[in-house]
mmCIF file of the N, C-alpha and C atoms, coordinates in Angstrom:
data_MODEL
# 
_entry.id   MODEL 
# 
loop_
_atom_site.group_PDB 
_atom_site.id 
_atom_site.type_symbol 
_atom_site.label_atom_id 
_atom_site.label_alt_id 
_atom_site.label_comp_id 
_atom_site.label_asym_id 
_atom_site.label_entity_id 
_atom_site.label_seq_id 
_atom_site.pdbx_PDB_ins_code 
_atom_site.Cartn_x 
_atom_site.Cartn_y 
_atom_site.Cartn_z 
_atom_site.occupancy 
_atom_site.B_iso_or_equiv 
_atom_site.pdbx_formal_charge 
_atom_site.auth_seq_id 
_atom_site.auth_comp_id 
_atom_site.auth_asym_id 
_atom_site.auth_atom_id 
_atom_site.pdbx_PDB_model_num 
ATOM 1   N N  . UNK A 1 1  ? -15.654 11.537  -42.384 1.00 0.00 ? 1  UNK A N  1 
ATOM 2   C CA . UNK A 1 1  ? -14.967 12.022  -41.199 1.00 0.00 ? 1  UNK A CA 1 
ATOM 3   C C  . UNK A 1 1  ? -15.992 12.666  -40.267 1.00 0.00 ? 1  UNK A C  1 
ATOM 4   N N  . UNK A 1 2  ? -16.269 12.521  -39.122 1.00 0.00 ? 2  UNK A N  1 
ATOM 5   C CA . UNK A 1 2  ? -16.909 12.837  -37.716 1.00 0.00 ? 2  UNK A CA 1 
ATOM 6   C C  . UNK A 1 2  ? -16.137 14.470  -37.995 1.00 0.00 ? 2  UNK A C  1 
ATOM 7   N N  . UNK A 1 3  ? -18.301 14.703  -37.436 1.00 0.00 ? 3  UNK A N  1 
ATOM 8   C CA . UNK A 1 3  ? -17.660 16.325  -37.412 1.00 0.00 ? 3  UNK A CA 1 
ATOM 9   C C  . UNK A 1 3  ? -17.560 16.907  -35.837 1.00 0.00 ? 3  UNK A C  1 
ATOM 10  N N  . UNK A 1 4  ? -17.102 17.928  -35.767 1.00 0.00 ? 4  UNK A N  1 
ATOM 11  C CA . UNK A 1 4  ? -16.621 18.704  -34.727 1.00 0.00 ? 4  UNK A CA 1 
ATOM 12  C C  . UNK A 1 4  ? -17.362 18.632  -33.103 1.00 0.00 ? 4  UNK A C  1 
ATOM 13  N N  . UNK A 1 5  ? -18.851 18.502  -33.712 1.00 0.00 ? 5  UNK A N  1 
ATOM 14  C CA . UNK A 1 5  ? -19.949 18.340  -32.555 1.00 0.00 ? 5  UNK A CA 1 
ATOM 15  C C  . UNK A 1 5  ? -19.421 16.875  -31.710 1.00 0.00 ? 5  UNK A C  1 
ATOM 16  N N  . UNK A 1 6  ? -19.740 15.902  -33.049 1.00 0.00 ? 6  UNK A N  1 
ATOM 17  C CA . UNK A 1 6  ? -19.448 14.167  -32.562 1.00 0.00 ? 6  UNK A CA 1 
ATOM 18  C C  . UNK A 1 6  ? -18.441 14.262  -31.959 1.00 0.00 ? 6  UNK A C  1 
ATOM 19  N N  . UNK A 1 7  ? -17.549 14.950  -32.266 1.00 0.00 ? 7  UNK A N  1 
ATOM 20  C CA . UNK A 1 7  ? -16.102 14.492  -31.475 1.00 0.00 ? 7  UNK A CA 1 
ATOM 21  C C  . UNK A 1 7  ? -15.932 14.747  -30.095 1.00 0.00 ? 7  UNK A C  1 
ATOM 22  N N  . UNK A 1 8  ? -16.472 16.070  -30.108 1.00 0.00 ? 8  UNK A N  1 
ATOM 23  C CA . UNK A 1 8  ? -16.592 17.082  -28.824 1.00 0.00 ? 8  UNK A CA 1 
ATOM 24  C C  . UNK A 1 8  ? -17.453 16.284  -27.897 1.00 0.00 ? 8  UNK A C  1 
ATOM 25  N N  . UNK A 1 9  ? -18.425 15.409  -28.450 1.00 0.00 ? 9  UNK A N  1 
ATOM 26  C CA . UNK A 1 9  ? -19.036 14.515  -27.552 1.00 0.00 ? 9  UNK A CA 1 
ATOM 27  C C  . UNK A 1 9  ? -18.618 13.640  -26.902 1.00 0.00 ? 9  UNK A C  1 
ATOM 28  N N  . UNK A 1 10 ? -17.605 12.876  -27.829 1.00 0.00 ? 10 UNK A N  1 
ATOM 29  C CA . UNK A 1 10 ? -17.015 11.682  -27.559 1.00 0.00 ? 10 UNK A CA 1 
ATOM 30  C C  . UNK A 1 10 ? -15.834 11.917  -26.871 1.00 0.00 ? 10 UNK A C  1 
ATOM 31  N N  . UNK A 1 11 ? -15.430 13.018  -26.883 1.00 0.00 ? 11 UNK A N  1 
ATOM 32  C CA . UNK A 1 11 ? -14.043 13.230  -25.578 1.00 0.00 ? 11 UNK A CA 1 
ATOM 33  C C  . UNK A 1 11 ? -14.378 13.802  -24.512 1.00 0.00 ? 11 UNK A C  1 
ATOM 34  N N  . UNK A 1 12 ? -15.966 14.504  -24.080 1.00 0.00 ? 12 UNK A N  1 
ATOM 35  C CA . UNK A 1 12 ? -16.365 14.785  -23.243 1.00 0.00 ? 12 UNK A CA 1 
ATOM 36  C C  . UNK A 1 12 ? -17.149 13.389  -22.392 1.00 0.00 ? 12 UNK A C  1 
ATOM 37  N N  . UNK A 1 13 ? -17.360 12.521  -22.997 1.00 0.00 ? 13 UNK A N  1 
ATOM 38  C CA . UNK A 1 13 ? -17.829 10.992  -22.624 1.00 0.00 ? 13 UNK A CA 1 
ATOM 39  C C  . UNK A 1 13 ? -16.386 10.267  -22.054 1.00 0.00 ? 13 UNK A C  1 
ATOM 40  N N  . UNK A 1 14 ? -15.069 10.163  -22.902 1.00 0.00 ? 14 UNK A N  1 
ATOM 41  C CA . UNK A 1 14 ? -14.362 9.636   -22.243 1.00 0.00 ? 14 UNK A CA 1 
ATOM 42  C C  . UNK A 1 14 ? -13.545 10.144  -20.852 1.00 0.00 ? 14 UNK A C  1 
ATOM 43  N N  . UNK A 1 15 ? -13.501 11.760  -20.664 1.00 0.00 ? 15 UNK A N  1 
ATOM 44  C CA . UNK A 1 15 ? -13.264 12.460  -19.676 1.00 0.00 ? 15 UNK A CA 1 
ATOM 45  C C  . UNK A 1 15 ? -14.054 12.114  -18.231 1.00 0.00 ? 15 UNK A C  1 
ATOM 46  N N  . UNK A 1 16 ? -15.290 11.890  -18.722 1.00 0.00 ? 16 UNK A N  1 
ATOM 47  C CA . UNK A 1 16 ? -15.719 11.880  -17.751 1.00 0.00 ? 16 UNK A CA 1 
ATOM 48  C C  . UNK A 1 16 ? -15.779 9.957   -17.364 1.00 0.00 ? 16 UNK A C  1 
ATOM 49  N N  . UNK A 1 17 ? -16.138 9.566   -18.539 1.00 0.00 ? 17 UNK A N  1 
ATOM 50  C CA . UNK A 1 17 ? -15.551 7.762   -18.183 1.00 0.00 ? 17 UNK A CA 1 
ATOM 51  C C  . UNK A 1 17 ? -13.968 7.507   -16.812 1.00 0.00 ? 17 UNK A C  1 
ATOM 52  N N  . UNK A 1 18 ? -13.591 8.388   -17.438 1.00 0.00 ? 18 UNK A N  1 
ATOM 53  C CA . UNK A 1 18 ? -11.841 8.340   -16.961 1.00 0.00 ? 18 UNK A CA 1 
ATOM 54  C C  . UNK A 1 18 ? -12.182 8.972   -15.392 1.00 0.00 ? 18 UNK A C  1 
ATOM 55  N N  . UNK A 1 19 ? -12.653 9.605   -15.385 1.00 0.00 ? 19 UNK A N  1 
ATOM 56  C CA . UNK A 1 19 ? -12.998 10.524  -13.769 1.00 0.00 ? 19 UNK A CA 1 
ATOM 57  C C  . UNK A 1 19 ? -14.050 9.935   -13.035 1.00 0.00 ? 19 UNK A C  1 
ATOM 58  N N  . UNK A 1 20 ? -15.083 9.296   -13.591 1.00 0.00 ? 20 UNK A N  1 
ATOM 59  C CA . UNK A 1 20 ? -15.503 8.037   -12.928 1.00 0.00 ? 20 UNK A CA 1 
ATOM 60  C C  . UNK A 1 20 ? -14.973 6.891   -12.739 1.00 0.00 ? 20 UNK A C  1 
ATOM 61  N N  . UNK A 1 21 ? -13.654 6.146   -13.386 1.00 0.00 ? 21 UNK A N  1 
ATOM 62  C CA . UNK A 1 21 ? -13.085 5.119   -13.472 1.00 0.00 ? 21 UNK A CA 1 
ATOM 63  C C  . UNK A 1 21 ? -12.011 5.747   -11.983 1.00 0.00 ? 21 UNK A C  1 
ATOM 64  N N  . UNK A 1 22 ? -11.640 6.760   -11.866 1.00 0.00 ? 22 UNK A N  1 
ATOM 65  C CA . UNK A 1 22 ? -10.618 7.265   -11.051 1.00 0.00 ? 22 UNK A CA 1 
ATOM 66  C C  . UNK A 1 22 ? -11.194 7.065   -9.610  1.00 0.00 ? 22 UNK A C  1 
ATOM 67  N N  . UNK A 1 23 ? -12.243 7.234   -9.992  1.00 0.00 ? 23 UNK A N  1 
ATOM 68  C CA . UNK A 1 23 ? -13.189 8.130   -8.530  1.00 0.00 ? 23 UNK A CA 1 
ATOM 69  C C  . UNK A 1 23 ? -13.033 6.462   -7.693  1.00 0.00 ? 23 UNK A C  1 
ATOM 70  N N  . UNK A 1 24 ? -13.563 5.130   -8.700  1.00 0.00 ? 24 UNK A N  1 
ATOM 71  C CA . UNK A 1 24 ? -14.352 4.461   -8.274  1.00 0.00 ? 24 UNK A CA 1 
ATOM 72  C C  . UNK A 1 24 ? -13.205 3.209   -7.760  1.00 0.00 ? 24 UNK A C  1 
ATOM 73  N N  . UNK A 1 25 ? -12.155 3.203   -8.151  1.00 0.00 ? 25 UNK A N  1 
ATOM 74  C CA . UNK A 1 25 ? -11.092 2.783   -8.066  1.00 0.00 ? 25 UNK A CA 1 
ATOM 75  C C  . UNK A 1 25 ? -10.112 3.257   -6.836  1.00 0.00 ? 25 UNK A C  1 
ATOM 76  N N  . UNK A 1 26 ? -10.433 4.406   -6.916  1.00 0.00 ? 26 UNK A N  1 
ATOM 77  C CA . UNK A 1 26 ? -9.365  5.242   -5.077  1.00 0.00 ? 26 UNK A CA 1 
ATOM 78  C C  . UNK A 1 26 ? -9.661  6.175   -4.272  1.00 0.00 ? 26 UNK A C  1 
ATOM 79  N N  . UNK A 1 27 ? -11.438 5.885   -4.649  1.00 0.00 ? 27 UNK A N  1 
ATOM 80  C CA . UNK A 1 27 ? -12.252 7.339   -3.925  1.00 0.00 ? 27 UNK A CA 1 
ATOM 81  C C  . UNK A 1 27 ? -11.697 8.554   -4.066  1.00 0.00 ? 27 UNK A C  1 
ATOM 82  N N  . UNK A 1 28 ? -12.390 9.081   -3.551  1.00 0.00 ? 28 UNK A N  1 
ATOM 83  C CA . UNK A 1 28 ? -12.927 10.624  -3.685  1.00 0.00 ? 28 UNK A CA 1 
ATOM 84  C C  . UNK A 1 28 ? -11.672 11.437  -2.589  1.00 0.00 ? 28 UNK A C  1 
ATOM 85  N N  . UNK A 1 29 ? -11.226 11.054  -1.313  1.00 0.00 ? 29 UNK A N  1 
ATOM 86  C CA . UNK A 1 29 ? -11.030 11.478  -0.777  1.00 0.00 ? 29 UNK A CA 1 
ATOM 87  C C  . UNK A 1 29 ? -9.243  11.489  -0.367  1.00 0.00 ? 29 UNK A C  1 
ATOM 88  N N  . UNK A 1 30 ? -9.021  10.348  -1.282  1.00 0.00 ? 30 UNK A N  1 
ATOM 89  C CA . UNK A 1 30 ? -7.486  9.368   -1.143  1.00 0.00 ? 30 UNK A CA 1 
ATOM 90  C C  . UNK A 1 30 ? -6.950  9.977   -2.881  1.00 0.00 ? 30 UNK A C  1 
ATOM 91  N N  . UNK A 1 31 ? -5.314  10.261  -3.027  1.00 0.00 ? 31 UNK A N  1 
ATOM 92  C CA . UNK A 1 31 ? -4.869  10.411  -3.632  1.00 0.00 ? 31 UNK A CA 1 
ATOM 93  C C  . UNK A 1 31 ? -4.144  8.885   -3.934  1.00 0.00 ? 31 UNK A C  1 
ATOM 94  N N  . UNK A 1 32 ? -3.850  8.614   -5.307  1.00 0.00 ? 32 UNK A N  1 
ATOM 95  C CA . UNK A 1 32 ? -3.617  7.523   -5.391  1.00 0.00 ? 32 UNK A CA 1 
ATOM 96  C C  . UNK A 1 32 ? -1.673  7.181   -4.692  1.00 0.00 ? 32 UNK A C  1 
ATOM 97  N N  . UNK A 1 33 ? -1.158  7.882   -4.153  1.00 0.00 ? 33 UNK A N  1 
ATOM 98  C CA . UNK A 1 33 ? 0.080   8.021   -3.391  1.00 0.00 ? 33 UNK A CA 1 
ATOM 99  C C  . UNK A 1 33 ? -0.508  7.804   -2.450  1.00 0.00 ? 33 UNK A C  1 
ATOM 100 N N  . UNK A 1 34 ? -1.418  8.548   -1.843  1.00 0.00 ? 34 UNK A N  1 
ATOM 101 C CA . UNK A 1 34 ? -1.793  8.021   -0.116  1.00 0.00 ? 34 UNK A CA 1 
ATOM 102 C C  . UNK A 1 34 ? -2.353  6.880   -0.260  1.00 0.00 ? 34 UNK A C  1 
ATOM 103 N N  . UNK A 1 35 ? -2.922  6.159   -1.557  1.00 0.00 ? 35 UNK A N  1 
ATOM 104 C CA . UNK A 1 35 ? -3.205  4.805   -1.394  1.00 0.00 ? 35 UNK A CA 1 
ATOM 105 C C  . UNK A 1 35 ? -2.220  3.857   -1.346  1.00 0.00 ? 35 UNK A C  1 
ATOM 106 N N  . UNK A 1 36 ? -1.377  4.172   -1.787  1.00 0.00 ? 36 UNK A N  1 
ATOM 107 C CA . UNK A 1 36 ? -0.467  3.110   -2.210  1.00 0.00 ? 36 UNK A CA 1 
ATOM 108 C C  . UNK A 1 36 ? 0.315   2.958   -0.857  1.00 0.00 ? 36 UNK A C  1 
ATOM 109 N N  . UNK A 1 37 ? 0.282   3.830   -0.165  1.00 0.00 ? 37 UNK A N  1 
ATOM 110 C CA . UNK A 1 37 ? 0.903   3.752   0.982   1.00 0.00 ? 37 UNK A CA 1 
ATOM 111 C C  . UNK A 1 37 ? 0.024   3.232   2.522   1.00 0.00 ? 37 UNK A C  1 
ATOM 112 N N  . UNK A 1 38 ? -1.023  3.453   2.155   1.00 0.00 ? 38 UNK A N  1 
ATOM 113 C CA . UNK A 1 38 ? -1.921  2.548   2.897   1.00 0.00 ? 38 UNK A CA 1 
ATOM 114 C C  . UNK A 1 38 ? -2.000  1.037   2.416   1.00 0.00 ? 38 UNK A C  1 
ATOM 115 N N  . UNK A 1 39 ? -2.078  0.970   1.073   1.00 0.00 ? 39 UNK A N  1 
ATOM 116 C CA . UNK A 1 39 ? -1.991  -0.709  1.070   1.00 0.00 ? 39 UNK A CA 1 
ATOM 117 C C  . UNK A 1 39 ? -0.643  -1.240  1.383   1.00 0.00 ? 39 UNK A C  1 
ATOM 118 N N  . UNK A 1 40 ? 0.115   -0.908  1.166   1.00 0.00 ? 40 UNK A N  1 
ATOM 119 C CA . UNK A 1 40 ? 1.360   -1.087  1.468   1.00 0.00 ? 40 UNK A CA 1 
ATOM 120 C C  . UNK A 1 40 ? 1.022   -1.631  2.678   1.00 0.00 ? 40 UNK A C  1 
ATOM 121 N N  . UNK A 1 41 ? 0.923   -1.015  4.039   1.00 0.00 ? 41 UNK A N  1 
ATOM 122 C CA . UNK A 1 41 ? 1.071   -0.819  4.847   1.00 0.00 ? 41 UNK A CA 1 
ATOM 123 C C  . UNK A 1 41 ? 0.316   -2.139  5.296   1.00 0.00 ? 41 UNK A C  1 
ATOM 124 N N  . UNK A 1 42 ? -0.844  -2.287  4.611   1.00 0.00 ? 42 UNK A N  1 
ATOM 125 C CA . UNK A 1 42 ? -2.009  -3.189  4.738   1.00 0.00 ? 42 UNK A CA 1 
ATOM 126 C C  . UNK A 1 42 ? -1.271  -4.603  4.242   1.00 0.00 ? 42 UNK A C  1 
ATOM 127 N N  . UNK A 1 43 ? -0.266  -4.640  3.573   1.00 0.00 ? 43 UNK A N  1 
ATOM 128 C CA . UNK A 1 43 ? 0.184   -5.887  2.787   1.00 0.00 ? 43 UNK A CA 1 
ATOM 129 C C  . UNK A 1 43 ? 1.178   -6.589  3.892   1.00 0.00 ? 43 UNK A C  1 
ATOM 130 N N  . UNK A 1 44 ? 1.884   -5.571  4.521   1.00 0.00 ? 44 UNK A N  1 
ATOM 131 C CA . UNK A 1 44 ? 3.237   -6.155  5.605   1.00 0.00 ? 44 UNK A CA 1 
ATOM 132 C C  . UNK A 1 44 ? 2.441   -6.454  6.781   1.00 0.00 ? 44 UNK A C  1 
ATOM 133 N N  . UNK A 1 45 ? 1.240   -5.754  7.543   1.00 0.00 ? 45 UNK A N  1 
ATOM 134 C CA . UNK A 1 45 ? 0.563   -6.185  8.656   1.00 0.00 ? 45 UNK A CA 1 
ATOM 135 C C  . UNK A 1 45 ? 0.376   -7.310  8.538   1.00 0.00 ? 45 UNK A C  1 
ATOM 136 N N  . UNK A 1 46 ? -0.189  -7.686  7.040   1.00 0.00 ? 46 UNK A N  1 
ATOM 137 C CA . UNK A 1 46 ? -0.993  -9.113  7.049   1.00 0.00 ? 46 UNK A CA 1 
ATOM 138 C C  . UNK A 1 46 ? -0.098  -10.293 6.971   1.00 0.00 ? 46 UNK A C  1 
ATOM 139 N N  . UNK A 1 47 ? 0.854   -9.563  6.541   1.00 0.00 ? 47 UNK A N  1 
ATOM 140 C CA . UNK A 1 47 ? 1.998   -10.797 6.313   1.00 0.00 ? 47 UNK A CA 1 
ATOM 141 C C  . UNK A 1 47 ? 2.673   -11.062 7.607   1.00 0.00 ? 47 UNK A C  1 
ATOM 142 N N  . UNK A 1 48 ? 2.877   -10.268 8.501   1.00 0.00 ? 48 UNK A N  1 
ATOM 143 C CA . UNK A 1 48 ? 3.438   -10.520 9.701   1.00 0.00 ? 48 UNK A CA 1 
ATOM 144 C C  . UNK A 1 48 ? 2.477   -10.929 10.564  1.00 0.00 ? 48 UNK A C  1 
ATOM 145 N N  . UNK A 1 49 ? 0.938   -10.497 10.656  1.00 0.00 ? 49 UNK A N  1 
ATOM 146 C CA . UNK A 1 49 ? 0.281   -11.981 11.032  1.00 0.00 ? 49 UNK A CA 1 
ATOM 147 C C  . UNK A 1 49 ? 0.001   -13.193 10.214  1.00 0.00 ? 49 UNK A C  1 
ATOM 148 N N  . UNK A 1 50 ? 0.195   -13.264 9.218   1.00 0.00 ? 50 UNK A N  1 
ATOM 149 C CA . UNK A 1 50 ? 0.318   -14.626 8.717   1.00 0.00 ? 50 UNK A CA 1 
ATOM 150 C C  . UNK A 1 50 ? 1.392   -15.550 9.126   1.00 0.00 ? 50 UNK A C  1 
ATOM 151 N N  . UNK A 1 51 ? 2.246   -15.147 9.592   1.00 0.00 ? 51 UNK A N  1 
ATOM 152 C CA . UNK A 1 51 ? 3.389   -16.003 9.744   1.00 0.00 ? 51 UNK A CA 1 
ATOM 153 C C  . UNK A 1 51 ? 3.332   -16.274 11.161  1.00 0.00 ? 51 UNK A C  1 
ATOM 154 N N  . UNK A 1 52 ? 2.929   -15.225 12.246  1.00 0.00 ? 52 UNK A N  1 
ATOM 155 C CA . UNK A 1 52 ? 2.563   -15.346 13.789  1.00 0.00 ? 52 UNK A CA 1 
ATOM 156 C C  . UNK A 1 52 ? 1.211   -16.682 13.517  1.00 0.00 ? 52 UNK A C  1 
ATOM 157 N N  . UNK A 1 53 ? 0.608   -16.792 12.907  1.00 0.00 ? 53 UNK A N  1 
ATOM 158 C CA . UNK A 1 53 ? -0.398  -17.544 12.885  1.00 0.00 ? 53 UNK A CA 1 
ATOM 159 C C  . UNK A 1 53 ? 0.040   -18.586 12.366  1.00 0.00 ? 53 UNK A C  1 
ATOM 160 N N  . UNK A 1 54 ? 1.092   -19.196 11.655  1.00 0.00 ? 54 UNK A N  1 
ATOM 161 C CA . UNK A 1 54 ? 1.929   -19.968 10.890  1.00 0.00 ? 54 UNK A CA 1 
ATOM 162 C C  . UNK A 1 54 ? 2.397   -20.953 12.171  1.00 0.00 ? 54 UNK A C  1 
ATOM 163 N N  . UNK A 1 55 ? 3.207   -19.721 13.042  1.00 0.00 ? 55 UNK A N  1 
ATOM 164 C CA . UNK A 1 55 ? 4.456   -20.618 13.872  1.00 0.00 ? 55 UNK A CA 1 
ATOM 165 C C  . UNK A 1 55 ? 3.159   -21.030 14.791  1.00 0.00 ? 55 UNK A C  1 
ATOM 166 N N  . UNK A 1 56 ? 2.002   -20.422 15.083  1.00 0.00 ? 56 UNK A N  1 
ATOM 167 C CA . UNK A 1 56 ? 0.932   -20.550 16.673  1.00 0.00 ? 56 UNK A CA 1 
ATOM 168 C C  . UNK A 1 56 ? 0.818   -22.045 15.949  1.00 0.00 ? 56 UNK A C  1 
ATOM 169 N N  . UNK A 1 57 ? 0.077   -22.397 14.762  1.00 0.00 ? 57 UNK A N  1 
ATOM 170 C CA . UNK A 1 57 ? -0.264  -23.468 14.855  1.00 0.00 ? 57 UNK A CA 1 
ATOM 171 C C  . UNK A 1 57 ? 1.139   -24.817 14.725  1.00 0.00 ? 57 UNK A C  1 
ATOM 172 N N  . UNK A 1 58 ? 2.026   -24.257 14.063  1.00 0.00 ? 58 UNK A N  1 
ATOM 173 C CA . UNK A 1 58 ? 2.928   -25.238 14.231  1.00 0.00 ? 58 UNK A CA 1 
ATOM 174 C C  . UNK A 1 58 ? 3.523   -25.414 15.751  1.00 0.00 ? 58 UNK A C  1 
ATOM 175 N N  . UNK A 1 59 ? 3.500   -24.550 16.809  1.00 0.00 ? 59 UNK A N  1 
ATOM 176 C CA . UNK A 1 59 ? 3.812   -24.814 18.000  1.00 0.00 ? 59 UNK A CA 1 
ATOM 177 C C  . UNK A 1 59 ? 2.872   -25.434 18.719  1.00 0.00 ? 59 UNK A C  1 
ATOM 178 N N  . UNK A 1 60 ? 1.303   -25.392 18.349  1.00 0.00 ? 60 UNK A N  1 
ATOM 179 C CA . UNK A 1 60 ? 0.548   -26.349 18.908  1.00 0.00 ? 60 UNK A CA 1 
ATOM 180 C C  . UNK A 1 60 ? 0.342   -27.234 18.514  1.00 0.00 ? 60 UNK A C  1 
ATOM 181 N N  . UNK A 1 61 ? 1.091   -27.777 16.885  1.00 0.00 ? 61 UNK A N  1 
ATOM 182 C CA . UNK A 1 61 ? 0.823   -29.456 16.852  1.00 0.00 ? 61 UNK A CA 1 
ATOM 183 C C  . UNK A 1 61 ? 2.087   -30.090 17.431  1.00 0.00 ? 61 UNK A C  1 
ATOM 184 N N  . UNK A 1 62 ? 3.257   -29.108 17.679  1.00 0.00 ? 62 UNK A N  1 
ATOM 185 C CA . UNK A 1 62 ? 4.105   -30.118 18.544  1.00 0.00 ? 62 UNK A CA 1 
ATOM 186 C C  . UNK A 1 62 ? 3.882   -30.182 19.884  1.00 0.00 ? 62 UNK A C  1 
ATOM 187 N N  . UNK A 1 63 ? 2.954   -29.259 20.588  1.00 0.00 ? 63 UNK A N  1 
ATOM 188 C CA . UNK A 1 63 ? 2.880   -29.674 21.871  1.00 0.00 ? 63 UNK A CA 1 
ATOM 189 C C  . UNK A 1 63 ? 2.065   -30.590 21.713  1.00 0.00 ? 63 UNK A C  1 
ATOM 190 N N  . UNK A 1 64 ? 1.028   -30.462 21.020  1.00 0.00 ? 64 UNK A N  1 
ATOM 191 C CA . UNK A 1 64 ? 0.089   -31.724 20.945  1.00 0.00 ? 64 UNK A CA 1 
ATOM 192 C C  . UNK A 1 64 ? 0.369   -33.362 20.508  1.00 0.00 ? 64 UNK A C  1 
ATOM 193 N N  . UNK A 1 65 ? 1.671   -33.181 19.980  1.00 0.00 ? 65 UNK A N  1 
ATOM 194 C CA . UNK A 1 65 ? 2.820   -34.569 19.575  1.00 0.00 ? 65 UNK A CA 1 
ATOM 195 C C  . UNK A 1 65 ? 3.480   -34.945 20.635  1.00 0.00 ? 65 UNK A C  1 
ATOM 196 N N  . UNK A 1 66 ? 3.340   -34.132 21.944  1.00 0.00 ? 66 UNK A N  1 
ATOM 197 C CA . UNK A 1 66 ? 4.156   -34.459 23.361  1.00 0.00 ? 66 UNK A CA 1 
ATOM 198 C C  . UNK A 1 66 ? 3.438   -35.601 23.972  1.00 0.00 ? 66 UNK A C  1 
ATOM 199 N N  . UNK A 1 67 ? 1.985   -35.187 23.688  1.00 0.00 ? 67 UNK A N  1 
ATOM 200 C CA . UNK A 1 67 ? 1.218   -35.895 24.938  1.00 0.00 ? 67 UNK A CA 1 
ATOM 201 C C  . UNK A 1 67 ? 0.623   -37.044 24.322  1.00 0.00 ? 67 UNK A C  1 
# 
């Protein structure tokens, strides 16, 4: 059985694994709620120009089917 020192090592290694995994994943400065609400936000923009960019080109291959 791992004594008291080893252990104390090894949960002070994963603490800080975990707080670098945190950091590096949603920065330093963003709570992971204010992220989620920024991507969010980032997910519906893109989708509502995707679809403006959808109908642009389907309205220019039918004008281009006129002539």
């Amino acid at each position: 059985m791992p004594d008291q020192k080893s252990r104390t090592v090894v949960e002070a290694h994963k603490l800080r694994a975990m707080a670098a995994r945190a950091m590096l994943l949603h920065g330093s400065r963003r709570t992971t709620r204010e992220l989620g609400r920024a991507t969010t936000a980032l997910v519906v923009a893109s989708i509502v120009a995707g679809a403006a960019l959808m109908v642009a080109v389907f309205a220019a291959t039918k004008v281009t089917g006129l002539f």
